[in-house]
C-alpha positions, 0 to 999 in steps of 0.5 A: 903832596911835595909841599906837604913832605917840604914843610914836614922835612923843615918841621923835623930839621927844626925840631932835631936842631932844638933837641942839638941846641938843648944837647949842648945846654945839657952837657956843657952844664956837666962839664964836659970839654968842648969836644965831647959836648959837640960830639955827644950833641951831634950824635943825639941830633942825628938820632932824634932827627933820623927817627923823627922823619922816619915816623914822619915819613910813616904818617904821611904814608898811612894819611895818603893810604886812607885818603886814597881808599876814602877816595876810591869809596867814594867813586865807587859810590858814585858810580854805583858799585856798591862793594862791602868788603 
């Protein structure tokens, strides 16, 4: 389970500092001083990064939940405990 939030916190750093690198591509091509496009990018990577592990955060949740239900299900069915809800 740990390894799994590792390798998704990584997936999502990764993936906000694309979004950074494109950022800074996207407004030093509009001309911007060097300020205002660190600035502008590094509000961007923080945005994109907070709402990506936010979802990441929620998908793993969801995936845990349905894995523990199936998971009870099927002890339930094995030990003999036929309950249809």
């Amino acid at each position: 389970m740990k390894k799994d939030v590792r390798v998704m916190n990584k997936i999502v750093l990764e993936f906000g500092l694309l979004v950074f690198s494109l950022s800074l591509i996207f407004f030093s091509q509009l001309g911007l001083g060097i300020g205002q496009t660190f600035l502008r990018s590094f509000v961007i990577f923080a945005v994109v990064t907070t709402m990506a592990g936010i979802l990441a955060l929620t998908f793993i949740r969801a995936i845990n939940k349905a894995s523990e239900e199936k998971g009870r299900r099927q002890a339930d069915n094995l030990l003999g405990n036929e309950n249809d809800e």
